[in-house]
N, C-alpha and C positions, 0 to 999 in steps of 0.2 A: 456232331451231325454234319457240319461243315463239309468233310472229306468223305463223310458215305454218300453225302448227295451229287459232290462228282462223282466217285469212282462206283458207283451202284450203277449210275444210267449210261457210264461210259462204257461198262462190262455187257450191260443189256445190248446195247448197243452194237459193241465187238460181235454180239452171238448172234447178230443179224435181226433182232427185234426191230420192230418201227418206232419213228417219231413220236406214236401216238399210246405204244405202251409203254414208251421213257416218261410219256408225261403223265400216266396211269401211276408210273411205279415214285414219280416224285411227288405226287400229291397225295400218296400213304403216307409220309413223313408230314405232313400236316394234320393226316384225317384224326389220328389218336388225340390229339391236343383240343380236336373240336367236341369231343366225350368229355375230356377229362381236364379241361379247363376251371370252369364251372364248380364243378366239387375240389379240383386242387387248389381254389383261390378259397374257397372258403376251408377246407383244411388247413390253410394256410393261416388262416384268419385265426382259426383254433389252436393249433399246435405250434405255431413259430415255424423259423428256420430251418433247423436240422433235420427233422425228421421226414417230412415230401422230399427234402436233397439227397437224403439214404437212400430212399426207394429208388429214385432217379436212377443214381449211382449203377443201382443194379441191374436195373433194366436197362439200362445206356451200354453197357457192357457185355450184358447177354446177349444183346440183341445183334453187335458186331462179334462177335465169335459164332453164332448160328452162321454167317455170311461168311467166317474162314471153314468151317466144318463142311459146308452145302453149299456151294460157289454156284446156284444155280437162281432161276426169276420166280421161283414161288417163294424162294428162302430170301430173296433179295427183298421181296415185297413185305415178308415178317418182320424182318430185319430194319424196313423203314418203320414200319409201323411201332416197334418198341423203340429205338431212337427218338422217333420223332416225339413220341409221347413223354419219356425223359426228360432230352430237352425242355420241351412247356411244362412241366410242375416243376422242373429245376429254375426255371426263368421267372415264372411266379412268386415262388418261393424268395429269390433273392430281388426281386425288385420291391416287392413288397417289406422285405428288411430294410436295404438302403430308404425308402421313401420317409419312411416311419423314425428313419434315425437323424434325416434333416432335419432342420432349426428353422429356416424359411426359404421365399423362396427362391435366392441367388444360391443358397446351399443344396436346394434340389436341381437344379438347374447345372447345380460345380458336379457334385454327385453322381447327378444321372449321365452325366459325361464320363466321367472313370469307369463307371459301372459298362458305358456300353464300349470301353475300350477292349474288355474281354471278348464276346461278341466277333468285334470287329477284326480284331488278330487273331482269332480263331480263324473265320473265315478266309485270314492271309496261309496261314499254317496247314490247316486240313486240306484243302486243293492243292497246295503246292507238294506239299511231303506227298500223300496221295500219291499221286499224278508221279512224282520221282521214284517212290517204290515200286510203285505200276511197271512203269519202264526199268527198273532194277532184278524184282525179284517176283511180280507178277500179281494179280489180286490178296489174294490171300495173305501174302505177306502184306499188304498194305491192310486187307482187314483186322488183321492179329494187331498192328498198331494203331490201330485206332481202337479198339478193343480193349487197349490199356488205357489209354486217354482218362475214361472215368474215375478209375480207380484212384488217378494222382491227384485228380481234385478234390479227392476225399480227404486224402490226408492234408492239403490246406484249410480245410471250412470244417472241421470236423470239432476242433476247439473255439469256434464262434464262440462268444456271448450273446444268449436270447433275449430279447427286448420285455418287457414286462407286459401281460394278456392286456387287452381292451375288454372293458367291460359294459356290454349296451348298455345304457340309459334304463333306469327304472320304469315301468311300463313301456316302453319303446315296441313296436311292434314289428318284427321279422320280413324285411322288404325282398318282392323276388328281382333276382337279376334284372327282368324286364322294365323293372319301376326306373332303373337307371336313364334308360332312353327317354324318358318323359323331359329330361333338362335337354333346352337345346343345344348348350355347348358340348355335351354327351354325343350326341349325333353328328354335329360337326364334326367333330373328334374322330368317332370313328370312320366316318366316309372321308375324310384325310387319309387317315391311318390304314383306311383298306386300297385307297389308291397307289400310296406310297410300297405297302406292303407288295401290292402286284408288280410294280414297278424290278421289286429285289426277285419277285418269283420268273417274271419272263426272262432276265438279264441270265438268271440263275439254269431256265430251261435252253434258252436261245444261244448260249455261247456255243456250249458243247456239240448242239446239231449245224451249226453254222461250221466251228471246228473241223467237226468230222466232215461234214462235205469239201473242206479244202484242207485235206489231207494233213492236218496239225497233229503232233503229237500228242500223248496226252500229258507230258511235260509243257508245253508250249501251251496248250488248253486251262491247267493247272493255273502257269503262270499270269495268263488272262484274266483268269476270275481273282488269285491270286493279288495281283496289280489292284482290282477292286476294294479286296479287304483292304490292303495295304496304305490306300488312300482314305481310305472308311477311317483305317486306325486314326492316319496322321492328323484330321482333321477332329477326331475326337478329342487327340492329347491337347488341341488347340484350345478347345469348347472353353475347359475349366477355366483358363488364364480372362477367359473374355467372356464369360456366366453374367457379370455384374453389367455389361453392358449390350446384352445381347436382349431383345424382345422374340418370343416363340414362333408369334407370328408371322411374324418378321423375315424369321429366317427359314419358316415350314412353306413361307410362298414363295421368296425366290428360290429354294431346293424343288419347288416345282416344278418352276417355270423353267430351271436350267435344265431339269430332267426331260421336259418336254421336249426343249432343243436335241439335244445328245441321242433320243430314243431318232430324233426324223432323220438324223448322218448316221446313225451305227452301222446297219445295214449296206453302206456304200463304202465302208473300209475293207481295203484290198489284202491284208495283210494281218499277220500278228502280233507285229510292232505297230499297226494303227488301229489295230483292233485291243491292244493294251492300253491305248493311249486313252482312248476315248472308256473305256474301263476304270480309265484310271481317276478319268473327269466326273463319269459319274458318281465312283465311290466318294467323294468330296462330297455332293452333291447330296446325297442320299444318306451319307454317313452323318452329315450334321442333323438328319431330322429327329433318328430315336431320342435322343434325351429332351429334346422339346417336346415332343407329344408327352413323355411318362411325366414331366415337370408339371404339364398343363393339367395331365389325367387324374398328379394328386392333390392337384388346386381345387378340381371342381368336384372331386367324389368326398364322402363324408370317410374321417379315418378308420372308424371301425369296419368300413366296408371295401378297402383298401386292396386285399386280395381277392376278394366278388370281383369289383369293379376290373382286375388288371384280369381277371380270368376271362369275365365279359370281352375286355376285347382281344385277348387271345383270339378265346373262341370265333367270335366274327371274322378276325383276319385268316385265320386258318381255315375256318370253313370257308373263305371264297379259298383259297390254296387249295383245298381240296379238290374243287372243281375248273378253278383256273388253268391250272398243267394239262388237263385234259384239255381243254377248248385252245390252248395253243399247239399243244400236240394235231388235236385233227385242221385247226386252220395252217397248221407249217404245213403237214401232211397235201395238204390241197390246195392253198393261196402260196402257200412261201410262208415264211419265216419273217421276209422285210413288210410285210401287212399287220404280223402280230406287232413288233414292232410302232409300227405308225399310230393301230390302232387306240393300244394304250398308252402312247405317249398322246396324241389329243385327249383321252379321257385325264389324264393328268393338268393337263392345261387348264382342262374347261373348270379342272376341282379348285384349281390356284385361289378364286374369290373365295369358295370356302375356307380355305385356311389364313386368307385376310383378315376375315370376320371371327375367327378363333382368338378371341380376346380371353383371357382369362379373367376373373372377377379381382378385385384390388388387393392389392399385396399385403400377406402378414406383416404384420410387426417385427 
C-alpha cells in the first residue's frame, strides 16, 4: 500500500486534480479498514492466521491491477479502497499472531519490533521503486509491480503454524468493542495512538504537495518519503537489541516531543536534501513508537479479545485518516500547507503528558 499511496496521488495530481481531491483519494485507503476492522479482528479472533491473510492477498492485488487496466481517479479511488482494506485484516491478522506467540513482556516489546520492521521497509521500498518506475516506464508499469507485491507474500506466510483457538471462560458474557474504552489506559492509548497516527498521515499527504510545488521529481519525492521509511526501519532493527531496557512510556513521549520539533522547521526547508534530512529525523522519531503502543495494547486488553481490541484501534485511527487527508487537503488548499504542519505538530505536543501517564499495569512473570 505503501507505493500506491505515492504513485495514486502523484498521478492525480500530474492530471491536474487539486490538493483537496489528493486528500479525498488518500483517505479511501483508510476508509475500508474503518468497516472492516472490527469484524476482521474478531474473525481473527475465530479463525487464526491464515485465512483473513488469504483474503487480503487478494484483494491487495486486484485492487492494484484495476489501477494498471483503468489509469484513471475513479478507478484510483477503487483501487485505494481494496488496498487499503487488505492491508488492515492483513495487519490484524498478524499482529494478533506475534502478540499471542510472546512469553512476556520484554518479548512483546523484542517482537513487536521485528514485526514493525516489515511495515517500515516497505514503506522505504514502495515509494522509492514507485516513484523510479514512474520515471522509467510510467504509472502503469509501476502499478503491474506492485500488483505482484501481494502474491509473494503469500508464498512466505502460507506454511505458518496456527496458534491453538482461545476458549472464552464458561459463562463469560460477549463484550462489545465499546466496553474496551471504559479502562482508562484504553483511552489514553488510543488518543496517543491517533495523534501519532496523524502525524504519519500529513508527513504522508504533505511531502508530495510541497514536492510538487517546487518542481521535484517523483524519484526525488519517492526518495523523501523513502529516507523516512528507511530511518523508520533502522531505528526498529535497533528496538529488539534494547526491548529489555526500554520503558513504553518513555519512549512514546519523547518520540512526541521530537515530532513536535521537526513538524515546527519542516515547512522552512528549502531543498530536497534538507527536506530528506528532516524526513529522515522524523522516521527515527516516529518509527520507534508502533511497537510500544502494540506492547502496551497487549498488556492491557484481556487475550481472548486480542484481535477486537487491535481491530478497535485500527478502526479509530483510520477513521480519523479518513477524515483527516480531507481537512489537510482543503486547509493546504487555502492556509498553506506550513499551518497543517504547525497545527498538528502542537496538537502532538500538548498529547506528550498523555503518553507520560501511559503506564502499563505490572509486568508478567
Amino acid at each position: 500500500m505503501a507505493g500506491m499511496r505515492m504513485a495514486a496521488p502523484l498521478m492525480a495530481l500530474r492530471a491536474g486534480h487539486s490538493a483537496l481531491a489528493v486528500g479525498l483519494l488518500l483517505s479511501l485507503f483508510a476508509l475500508t479498514q474503518v468497516f472492516l476492522a472490527l469484524p476482521a479482528g474478531r474473525y481473527a479472533d475465530r479463525h487464526g492466521f491464515k485465512r483473513p491473510v488469504g483474503f487480503a492477498v487478494v484483494f491487495a492485488s486486484v485492487g492494484a491491477a484495476l489501477a494498471v487496466a483503468f489509469p484513471i481517479f475513479p478507478i484510483l479511488c477503487v483501487s485505494a479502497l481494496m488496498t487499503g482494506g487488505a492491508v488492515g485484516v492483513s495487519a490484524i491478522s498478524l499482529q494478533r499472531h506475534v502478540g499471542r506467540s510472546a512469553q512476556n513482556d520484554t518479548e512483546l516489546k523484542r517482537m513487536f519490533s521485528w514485526l514493525s520492521i516489515g511495515p517500515a521497509l516497505s514503506n522505504f521500498v514502495g515509494p522509492l521503486s514507485a516513484g523510479l518506475l514512474i520515471d522509467l516506464g510510467g504509472f502503469r508499469l509501476a502499478f503491474f509491480a506492485l500488483a505482484c507485491l501481494p502474491l509473494m507474500t503469500w508464498l512466505w506466510v502460507r506454511h505458518t503454524v496456527e496458534l491453538p483457538p482461545l476458549q472464552a471462560a464458561p459463562g463469560a458474557k460477549k463484550g462489545r468493542a465499546w466496553d474496551l474504552l471504559r479502562e482508562p489506559m484504553m483511552r489514553r492509548l488510543m488518543l496517543v495512538n491517533w495523534l501519532l497516527s496523524s502525524c504519519w498521515d500529513v508527513h504522508t499527504f504533505v511531502v508530495p504537495v510541497l514536492g510538487h510545488e517546487r518542481g521535484l521529481s517523483a524519484s526525488s519525492i519517492g526518495a523523501i518519503l523513502g529516507g523516512f521509511a528507511l530511518a523508520a526501519t533502522a531505528v526498529r532493527v535497533a528496538l529488539p537489541l534494547l526491548a529489555a531496557h526500554l520503558h513504553e512510556w518513555v519512549v512514546v513521549t519523547t518520540a512526541m516531543l521530537a515530532t513536535a520539533l521537526l513538524f515546527a522547521i519542516y515547512p522552512f526547508m528549502p531543498s530536497a536534501l534538507t527536506m530528506g534530512l528532516c524526513s529522515a529525523l522524523l522516521g527515527i522519531s516516529l518509527g520507534s513508537v508502533q511497537p510500544m503502543i502494540m506492547s502496551t495494547l497487549h498488556q492491557i486488553t484481556p487475550e481472548a479479545r486480542h484481535g477486537e481490541a487491535l481491530g478497535f484501534r485500527m478502526m479509530a485511527i483510520h477513521g480519523s485518516s479518513v477524515v483527516m487527508p480531507m481537512l489537510f487537503g482543503a486547509a493546504g488548499a487555502v492556509l498553506g500547507v506550513s499551518l497543517v504542519f504547525w497545527t498538528v505538530g502542537a496538537g502532538v505536543a500538548l498529547g506528550a503528558r498523555s503518553a507520560w501517564r501511559l503506564r502499563p499495569p505490572a509486568h508478567k512473570a
